[in-house]
C-alpha positions in Angstrom: 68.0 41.7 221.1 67.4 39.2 218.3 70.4 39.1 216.0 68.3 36.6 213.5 65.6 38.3 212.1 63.9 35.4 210.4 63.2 34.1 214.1 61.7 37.3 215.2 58.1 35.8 213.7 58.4 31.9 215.5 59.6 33.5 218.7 56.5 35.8 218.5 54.3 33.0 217.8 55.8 30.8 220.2 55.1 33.6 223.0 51.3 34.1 221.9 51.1 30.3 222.2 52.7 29.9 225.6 51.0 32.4 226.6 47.3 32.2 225.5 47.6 28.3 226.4 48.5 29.9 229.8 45.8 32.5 230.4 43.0 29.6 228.8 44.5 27.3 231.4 44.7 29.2 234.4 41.5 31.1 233.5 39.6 27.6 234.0 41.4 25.7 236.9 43.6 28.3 238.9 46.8 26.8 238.0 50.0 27.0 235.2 50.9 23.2 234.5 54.2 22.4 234.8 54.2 20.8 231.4 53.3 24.0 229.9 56.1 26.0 231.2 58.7 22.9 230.1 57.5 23.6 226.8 58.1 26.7 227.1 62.0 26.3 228.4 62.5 23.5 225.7 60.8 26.2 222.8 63.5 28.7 224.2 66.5 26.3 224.4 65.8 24.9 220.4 65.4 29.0 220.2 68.5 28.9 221.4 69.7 26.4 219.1 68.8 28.1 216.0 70.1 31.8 216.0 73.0 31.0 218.5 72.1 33.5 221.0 73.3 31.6 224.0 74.0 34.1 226.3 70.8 35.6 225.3 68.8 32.9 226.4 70.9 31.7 229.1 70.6 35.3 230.8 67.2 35.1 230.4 66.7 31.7 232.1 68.7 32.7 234.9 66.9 36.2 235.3 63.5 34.7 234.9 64.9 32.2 237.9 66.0 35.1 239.9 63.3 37.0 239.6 60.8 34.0 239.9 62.1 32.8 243.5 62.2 36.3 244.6 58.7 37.3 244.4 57.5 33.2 245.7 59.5 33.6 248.7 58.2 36.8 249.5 54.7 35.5 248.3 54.0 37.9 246.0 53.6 35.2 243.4 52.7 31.7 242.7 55.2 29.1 241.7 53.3 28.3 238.4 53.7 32.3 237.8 57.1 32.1 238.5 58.2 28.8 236.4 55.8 30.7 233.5 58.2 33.9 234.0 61.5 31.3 233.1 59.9 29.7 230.4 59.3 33.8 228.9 62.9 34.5 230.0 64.2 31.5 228.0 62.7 32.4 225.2 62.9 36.2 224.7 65.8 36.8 227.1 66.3 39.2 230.0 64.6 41.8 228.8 61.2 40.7 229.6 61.5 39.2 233.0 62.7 42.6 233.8 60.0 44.7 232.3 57.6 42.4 234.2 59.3 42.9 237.4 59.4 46.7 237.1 55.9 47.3 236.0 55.0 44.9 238.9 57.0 47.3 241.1 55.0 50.3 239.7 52.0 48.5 240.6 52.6 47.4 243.7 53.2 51.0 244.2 50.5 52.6 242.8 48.0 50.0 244.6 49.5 51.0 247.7 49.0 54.6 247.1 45.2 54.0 246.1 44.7 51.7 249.0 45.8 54.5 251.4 43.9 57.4 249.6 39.9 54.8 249.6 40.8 54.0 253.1 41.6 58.1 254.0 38.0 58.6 252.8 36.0 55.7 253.5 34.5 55.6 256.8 35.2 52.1 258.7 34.9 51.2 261.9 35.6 47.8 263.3 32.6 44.8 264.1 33.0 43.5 267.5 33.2 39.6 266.3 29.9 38.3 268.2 28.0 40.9 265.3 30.0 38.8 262.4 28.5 37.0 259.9 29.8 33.3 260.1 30.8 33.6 256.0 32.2 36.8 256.1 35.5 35.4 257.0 35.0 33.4 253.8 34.0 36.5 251.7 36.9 38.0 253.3 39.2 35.3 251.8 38.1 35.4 248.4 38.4 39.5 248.5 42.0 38.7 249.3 42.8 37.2 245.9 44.6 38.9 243.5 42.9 41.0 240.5 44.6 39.5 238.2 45.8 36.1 237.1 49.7 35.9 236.9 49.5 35.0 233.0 47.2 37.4 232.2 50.1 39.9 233.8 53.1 38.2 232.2 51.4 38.3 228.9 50.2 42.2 229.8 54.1 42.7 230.7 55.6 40.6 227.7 52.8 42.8 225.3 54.2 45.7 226.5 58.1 44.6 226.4 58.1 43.7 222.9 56.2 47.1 221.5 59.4 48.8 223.8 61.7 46.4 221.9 60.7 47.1 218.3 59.1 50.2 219.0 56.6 49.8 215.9 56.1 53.5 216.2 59.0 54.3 214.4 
């Protein structure tokens, strides 16, 4: 994947940047600033600059795009998730956006799996809406959030992509 080895260590570091900078930020106000992910599409492009990897970078630009757009418009993702998973694909290349999307799959999966086994055992009936509590529909709303912040998955996924990469095992 990386054909330089003496970059290996500034693209690391420049992922654990982007990316704690990302969970820090979204952690405290909900949202990935764009400037952040620019950064993170400039770091990639001088990346790109430096060990001549164009395709590499390119591919993963356009991946992370692809992949980005798909999961907004079908609103499984925000758009500060998805302009955080180009700046990762500019950077590290294709292989990462990919690795996100798949484990994303597999959890999508196994949530749906879980969500059909707790409801098989719980008992719930339906509350005529006169006997509902005015902020349950609020309650109800903030259930409806996701688990888990989209850097706090990329940065989960990119973990996990780079130990498959190098595979410091061996």
């Amino acid at each position: 994947m990386f054909e330089v080895p003496v970059l290996v260590l500034p693209l690391i570091c420049v992922l654990a940047i982007l990316l704690s900078v990302a969970v820090v930020i979204e952690l405290r106000t909900d949202r990935i600033p764009n400037w952040l992910n620019l950064a993170g599409v400039f770091s990639g492009l001088v990346l790109m600059i430096f060990d001549h990897q164009w395709a590499l970078h390119l591919t993963g630009f356009v991946v992370g795009f692809a992949i980005g757009i798909f999961l907004l418009g079908k609103g499984y993702a925000s758009a500060g998730f998805s302009k955080l998973l180009i700046a990762i694909g500019t950077v590290t290349g294709p292989v990462i956006p990919l690795i996100s999307l798949i484990v994303g799959c597999l959890l999508m999966i196994l949530g749906y799996y879980y969500s059909k086994l707790r409801k098989r055992r719980e008992n719930t009936f339906d509350v005529p809406e006169e006997l509902e509590h005015p902020d349950q529909e609020l309650e109800n709303q903030r259930n409806r959030r996701g688990l888990i912040k989209g850097s706090l998955f990329l940065s989960f996924t990119t973990i996990l992509g780079l130990l498959i990469l190098f595979q410091p095992w061996k």
